[in-house]
Gaussian input, Z-matrix of N, CA and C with variables (Angstrom, degrees):
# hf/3-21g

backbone

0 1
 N
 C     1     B1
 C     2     B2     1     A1
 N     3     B3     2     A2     1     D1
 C     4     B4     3     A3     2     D2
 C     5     B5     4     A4     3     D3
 N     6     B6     5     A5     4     D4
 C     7     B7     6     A6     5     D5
 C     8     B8     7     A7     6     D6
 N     9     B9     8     A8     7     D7
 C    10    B10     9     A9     8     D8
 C    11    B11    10    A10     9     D9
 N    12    B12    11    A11    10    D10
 C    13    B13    12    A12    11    D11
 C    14    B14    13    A13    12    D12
 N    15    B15    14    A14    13    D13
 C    16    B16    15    A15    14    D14
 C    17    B17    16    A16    15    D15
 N    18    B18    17    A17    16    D16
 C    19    B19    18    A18    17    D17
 C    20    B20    19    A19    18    D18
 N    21    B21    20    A20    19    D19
 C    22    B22    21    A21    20    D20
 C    23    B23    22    A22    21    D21
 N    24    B24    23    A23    22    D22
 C    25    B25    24    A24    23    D23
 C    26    B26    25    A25    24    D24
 N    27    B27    26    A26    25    D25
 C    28    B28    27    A27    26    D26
 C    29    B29    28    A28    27    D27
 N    30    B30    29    A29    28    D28
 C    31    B31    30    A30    29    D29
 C    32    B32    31    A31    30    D30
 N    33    B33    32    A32    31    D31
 C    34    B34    33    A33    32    D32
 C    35    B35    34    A34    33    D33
 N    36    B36    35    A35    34    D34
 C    37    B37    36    A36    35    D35
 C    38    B38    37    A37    36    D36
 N    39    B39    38    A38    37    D37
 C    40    B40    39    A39    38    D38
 C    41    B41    40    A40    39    D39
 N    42    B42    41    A41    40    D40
 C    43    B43    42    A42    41    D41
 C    44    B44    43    A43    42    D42
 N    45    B45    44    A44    43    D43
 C    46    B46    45    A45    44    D44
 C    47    B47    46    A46    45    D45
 N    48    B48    47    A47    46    D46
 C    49    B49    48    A48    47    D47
 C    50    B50    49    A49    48    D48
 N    51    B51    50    A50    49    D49
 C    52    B52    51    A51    50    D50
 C    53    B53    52    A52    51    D51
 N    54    B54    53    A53    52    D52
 C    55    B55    54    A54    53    D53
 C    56    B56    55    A55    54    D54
 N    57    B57    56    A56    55    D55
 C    58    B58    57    A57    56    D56
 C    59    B59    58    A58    57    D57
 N    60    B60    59    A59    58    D58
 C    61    B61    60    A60    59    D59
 C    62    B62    61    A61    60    D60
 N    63    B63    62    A62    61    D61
 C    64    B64    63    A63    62    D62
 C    65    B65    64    A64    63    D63
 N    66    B66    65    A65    64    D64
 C    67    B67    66    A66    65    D65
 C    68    B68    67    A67    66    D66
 N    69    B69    68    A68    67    D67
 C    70    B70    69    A69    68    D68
 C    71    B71    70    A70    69    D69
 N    72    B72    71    A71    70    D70
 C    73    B73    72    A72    71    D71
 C    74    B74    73    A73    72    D72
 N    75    B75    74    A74    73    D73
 C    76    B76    75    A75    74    D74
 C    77    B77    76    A76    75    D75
 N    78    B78    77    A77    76    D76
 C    79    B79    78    A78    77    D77
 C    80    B80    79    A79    78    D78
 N    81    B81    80    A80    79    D79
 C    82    B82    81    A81    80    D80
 C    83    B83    82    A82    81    D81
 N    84    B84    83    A83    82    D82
 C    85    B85    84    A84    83    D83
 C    86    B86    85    A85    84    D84
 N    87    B87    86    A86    85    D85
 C    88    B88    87    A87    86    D86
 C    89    B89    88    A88    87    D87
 N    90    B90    89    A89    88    D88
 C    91    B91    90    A90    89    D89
 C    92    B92    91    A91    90    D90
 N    93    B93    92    A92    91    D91
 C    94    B94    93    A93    92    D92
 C    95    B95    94    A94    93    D93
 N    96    B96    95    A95    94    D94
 C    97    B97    96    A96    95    D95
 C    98    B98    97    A97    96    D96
 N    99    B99    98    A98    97    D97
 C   100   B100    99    A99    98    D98
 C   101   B101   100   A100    99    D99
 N   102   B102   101   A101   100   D100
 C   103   B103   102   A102   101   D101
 C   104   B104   103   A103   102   D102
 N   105   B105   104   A104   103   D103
 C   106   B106   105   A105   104   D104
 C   107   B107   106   A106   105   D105
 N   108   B108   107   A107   106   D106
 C   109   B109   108   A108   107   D107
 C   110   B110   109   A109   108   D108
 N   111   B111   110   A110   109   D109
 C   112   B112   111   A111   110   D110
 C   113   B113   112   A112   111   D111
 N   114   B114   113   A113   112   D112
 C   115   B115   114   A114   113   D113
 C   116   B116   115   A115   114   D114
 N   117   B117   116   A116   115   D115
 C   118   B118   117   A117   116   D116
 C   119   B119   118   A118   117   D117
 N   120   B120   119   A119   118   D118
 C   121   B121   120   A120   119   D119
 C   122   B122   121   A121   120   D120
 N   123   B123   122   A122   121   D121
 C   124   B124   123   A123   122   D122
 C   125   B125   124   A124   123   D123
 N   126   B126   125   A125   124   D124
 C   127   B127   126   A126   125   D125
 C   128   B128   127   A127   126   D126
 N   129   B129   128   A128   127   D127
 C   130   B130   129   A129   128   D128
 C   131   B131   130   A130   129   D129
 N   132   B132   131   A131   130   D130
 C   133   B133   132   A132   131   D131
 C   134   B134   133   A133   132   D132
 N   135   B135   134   A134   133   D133
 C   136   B136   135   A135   134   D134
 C   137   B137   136   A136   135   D135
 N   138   B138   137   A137   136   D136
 C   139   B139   138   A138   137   D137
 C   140   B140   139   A139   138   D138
 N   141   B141   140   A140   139   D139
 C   142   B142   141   A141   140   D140
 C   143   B143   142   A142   141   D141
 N   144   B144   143   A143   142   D142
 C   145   B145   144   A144   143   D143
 C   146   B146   145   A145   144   D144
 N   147   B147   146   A146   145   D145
 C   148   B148   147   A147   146   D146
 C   149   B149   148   A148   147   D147
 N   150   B150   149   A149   148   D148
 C   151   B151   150   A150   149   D149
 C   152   B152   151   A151   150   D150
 N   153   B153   152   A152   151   D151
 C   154   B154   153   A153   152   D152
 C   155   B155   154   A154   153   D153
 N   156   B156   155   A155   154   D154
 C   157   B157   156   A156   155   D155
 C   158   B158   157   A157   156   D156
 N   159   B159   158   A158   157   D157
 C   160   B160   159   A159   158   D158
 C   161   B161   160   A160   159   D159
 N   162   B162   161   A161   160   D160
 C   163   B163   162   A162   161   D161
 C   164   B164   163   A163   162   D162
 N   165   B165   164   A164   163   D163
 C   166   B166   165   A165   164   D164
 C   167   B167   166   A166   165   D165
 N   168   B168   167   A167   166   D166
 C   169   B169   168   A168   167   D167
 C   170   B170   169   A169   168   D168
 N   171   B171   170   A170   169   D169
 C   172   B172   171   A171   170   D170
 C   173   B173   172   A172   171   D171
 N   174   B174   173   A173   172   D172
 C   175   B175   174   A174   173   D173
 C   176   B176   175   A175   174   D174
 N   177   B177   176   A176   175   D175
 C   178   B178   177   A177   176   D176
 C   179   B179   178   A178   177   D177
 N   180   B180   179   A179   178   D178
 C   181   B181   180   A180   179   D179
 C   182   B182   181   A181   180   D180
 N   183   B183   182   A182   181   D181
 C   184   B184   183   A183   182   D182
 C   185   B185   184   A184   183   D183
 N   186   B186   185   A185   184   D184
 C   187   B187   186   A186   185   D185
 C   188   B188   187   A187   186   D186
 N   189   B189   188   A188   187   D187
 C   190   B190   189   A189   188   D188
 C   191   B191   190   A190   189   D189
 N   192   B192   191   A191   190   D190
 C   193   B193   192   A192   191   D191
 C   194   B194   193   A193   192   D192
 N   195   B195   194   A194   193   D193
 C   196   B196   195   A195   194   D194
 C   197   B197   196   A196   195   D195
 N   198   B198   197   A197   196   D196
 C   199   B199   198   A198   197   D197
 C   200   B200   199   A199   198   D198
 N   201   B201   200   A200   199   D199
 C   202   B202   201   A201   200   D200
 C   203   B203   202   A202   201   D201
 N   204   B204   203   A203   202   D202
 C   205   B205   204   A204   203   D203
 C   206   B206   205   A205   204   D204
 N   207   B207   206   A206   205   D205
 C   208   B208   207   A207   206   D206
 C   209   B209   208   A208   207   D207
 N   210   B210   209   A209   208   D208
 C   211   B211   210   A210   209   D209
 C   212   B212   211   A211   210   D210
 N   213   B213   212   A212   211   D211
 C   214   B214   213   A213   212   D212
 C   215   B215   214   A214   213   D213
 N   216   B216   215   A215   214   D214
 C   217   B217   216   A216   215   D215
 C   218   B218   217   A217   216   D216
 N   219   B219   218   A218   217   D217
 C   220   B220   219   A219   218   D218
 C   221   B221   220   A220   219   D219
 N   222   B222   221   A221   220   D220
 C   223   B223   222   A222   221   D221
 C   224   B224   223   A223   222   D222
 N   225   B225   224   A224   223   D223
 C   226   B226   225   A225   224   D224
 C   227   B227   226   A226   225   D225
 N   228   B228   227   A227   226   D226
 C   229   B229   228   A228   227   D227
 C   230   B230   229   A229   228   D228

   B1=1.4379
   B2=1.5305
   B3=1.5431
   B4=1.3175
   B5=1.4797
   B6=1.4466
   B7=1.6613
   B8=1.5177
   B9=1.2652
   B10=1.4895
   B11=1.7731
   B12=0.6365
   B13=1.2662
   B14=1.2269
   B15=1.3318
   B16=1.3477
   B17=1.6220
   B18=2.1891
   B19=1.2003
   B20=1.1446
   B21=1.4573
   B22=1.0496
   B23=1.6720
   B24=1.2759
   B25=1.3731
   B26=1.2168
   B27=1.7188
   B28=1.4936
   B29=1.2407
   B30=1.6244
   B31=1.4642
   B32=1.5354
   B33=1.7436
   B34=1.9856
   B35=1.5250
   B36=1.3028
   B37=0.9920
   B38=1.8105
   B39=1.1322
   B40=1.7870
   B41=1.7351
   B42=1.2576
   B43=1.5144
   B44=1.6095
   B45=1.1593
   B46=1.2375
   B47=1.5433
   B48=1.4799
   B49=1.4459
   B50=1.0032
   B51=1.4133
   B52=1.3187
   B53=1.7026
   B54=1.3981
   B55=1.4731
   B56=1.7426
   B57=0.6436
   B58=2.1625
   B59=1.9545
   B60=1.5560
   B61=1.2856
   B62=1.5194
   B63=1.5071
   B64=1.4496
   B65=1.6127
   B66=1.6629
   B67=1.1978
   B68=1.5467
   B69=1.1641
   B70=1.8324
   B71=1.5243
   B72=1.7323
   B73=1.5362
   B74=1.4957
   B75=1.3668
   B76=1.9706
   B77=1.2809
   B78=1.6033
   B79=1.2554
   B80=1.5309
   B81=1.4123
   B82=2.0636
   B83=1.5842
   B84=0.7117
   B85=1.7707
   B86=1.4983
   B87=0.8544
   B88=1.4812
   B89=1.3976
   B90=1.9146
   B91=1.1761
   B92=1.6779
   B93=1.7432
   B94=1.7594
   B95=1.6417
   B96=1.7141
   B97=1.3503
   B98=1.5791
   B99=1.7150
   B100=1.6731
   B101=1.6363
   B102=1.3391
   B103=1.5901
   B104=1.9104
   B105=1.4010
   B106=1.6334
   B107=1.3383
   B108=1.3612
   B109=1.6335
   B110=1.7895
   B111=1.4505
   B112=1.6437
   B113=1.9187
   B114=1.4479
   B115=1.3798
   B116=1.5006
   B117=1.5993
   B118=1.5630
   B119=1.5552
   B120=1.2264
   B121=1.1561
   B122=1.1588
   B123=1.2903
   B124=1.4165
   B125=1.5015
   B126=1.2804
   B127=1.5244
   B128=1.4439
   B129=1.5092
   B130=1.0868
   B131=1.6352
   B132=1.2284
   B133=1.2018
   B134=1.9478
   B135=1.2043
   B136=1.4801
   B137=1.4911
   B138=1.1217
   B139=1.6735
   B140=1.3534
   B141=1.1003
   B142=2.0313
   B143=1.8117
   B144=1.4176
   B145=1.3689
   B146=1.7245
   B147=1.6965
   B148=1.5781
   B149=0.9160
   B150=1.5114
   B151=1.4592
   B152=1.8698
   B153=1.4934
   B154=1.3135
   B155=1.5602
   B156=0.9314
   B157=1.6293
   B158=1.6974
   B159=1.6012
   B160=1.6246
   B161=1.4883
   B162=1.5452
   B163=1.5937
   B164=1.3537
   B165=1.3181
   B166=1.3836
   B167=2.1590
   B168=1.4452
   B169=1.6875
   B170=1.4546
   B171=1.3492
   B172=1.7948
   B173=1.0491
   B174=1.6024
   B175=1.4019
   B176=1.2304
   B177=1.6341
   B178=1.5241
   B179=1.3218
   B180=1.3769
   B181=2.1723
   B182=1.9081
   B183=1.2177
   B184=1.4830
   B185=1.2848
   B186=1.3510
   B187=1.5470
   B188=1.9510
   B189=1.1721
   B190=1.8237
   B191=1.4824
   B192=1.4753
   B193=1.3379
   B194=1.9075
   B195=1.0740
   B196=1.6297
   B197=1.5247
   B198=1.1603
   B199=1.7723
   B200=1.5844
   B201=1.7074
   B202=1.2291
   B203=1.8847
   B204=1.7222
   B205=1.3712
   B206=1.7388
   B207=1.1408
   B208=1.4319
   B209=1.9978
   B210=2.0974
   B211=0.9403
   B212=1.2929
   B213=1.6466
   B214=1.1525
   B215=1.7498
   B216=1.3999
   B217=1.3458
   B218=1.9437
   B219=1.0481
   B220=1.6639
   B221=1.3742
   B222=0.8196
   B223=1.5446
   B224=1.2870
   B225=1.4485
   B226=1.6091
   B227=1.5864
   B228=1.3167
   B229=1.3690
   B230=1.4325
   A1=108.83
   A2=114.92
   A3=105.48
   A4=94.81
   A5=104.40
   A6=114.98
   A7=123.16
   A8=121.99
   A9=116.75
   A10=127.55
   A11=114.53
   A12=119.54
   A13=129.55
   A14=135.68
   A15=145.99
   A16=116.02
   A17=104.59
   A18=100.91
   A19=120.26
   A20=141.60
   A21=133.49
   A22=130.19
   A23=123.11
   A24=131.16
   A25=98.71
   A26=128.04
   A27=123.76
   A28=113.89
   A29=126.40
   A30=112.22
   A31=118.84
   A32=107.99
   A33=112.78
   A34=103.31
   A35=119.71
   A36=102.18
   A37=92.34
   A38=119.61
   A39=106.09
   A40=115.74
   A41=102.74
   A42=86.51
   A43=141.55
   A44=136.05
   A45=133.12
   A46=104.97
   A47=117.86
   A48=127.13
   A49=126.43
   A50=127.91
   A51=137.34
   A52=107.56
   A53=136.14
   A54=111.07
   A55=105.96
   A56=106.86
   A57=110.16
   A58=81.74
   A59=73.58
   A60=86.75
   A61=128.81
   A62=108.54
   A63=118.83
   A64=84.68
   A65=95.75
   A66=112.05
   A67=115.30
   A68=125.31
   A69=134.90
   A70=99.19
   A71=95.77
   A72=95.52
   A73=92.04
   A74=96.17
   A75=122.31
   A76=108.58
   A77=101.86
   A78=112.44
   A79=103.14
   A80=104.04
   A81=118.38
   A82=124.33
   A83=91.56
   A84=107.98
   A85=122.38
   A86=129.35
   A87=101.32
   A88=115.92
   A89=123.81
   A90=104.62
   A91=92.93
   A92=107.13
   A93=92.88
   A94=110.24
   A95=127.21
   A96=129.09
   A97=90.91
   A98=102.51
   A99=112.95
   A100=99.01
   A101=97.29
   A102=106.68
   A103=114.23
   A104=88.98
   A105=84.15
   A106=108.61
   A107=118.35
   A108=119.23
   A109=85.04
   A110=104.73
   A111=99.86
   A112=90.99
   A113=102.03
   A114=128.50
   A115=98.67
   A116=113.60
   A117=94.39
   A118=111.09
   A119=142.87
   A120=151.94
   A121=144.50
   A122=145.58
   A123=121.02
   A124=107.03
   A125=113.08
   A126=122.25
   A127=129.56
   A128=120.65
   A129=147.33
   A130=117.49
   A131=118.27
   A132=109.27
   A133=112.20
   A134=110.04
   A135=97.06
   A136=124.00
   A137=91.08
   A138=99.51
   A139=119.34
   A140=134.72
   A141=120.69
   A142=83.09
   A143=100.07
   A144=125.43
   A145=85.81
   A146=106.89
   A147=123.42
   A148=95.40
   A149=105.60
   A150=129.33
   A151=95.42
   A152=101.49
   A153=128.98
   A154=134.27
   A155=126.60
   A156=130.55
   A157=99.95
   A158=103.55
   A159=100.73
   A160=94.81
   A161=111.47
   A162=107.07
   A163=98.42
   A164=114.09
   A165=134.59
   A166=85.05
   A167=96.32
   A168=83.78
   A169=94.50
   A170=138.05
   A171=143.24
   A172=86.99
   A173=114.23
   A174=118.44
   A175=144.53
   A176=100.68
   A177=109.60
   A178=107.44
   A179=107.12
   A180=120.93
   A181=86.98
   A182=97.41
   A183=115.91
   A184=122.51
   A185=129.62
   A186=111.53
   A187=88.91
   A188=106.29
   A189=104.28
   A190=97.55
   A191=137.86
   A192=110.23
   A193=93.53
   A194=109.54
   A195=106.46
   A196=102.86
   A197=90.24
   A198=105.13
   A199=147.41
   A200=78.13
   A201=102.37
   A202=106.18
   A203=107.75
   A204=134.97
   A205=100.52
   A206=108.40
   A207=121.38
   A208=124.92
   A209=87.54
   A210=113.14
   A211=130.74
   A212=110.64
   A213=107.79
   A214=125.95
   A215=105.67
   A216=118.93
   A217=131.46
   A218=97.97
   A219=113.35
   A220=123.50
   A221=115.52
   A222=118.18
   A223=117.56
   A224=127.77
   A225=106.10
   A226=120.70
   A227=109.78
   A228=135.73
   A229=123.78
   D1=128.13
   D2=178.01
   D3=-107.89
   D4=167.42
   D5=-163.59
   D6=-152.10
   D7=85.73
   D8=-166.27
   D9=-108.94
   D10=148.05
   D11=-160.02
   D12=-148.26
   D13=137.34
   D14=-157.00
   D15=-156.22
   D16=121.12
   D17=-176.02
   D18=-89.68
   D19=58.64
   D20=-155.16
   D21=-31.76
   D22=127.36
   D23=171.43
   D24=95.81
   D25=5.78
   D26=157.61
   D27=-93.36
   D28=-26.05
   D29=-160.94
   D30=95.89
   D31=-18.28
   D32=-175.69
   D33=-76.96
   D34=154.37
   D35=169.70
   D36=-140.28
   D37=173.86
   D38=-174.93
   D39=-155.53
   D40=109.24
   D41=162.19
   D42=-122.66
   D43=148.55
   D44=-137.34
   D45=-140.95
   D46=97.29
   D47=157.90
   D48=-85.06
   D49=133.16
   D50=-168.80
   D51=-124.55
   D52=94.15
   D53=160.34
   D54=-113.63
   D55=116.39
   D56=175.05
   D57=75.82
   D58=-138.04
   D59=-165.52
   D60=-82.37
   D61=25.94
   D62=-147.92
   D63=-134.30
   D64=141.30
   D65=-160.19
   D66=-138.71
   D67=128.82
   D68=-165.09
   D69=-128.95
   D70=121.02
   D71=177.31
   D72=-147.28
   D73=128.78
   D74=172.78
   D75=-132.22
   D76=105.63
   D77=177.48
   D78=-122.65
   D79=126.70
   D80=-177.35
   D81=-144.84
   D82=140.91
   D83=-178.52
   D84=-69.53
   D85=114.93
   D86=-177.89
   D87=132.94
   D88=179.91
   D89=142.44
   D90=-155.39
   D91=-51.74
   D92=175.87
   D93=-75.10
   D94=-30.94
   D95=170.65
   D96=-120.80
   D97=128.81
   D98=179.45
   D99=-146.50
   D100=158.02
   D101=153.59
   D102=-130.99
   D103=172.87
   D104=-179.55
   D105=-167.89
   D106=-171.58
   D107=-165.91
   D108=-147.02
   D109=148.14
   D110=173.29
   D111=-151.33
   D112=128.78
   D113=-151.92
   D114=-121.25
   D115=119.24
   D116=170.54
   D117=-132.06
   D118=132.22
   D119=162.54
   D120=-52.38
   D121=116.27
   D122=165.14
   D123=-126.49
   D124=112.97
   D125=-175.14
   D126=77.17
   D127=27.75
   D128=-120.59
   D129=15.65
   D130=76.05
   D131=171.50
   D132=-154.61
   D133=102.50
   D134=-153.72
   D135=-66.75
   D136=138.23
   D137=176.07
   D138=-92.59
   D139=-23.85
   D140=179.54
   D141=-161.50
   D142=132.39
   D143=176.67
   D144=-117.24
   D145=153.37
   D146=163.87
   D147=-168.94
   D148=149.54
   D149=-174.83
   D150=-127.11
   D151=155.33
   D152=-153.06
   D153=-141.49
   D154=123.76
   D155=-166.45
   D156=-132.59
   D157=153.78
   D158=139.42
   D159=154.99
   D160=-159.24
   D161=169.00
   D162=-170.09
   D163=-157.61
   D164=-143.13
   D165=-127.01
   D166=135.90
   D167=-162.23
   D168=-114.62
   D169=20.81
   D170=153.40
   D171=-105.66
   D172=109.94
   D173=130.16
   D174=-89.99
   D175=39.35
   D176=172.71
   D177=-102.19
   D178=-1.23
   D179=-156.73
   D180=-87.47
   D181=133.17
   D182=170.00
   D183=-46.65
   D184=165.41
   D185=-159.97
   D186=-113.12
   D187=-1.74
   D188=175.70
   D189=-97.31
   D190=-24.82
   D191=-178.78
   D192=-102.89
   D193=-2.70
   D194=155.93
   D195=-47.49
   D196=-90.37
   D197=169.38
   D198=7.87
   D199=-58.32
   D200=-162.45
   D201=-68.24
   D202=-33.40
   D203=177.83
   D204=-38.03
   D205=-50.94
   D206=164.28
   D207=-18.41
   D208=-81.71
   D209=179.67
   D210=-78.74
   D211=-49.22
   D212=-161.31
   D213=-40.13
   D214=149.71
   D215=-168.00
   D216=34.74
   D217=20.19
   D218=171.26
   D219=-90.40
   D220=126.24
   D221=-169.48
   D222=-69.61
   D223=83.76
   D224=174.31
   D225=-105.54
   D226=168.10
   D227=-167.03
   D228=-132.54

């Protein structure tokens, strides 16, 4: 199950894979300059935490096809 999510008017944005018992979580701030943490599970018990910085290095590029880098073609729910 993929699972995405957005707190609006914070800037978080989150996504959440689920297959069995194994678990993918990227949660980041941001979208042309962000940071983030990406958490993965096996059996609830985590196996590799990383934390994350960076950005998008044209800042003349629109902030919807910024964006879009995000989304495009992913299935959310």
């Amino acid at each position: 199950m993929i699972r995405r999510s957005v707190l609006y008017g914070t800037g978080q944005s989150s996504w959440n894979i689920r297959n069995g018992d194994d678990l993918y979580r990227d949660i980041y701030f941001g979208s042309v300059f962000f940071a983030g943490q990406e958490v993965v599970e096996e059996k609830e018990r985590t196996v590799l935490s990383m934390v994350y910085s960076g950005g998008i290095v044209i800042p003349s590029l629109p902030r919807e096809q910024a964006d879009s880098v995000y989304t495009r073609g992913a299935p959310i729910s």
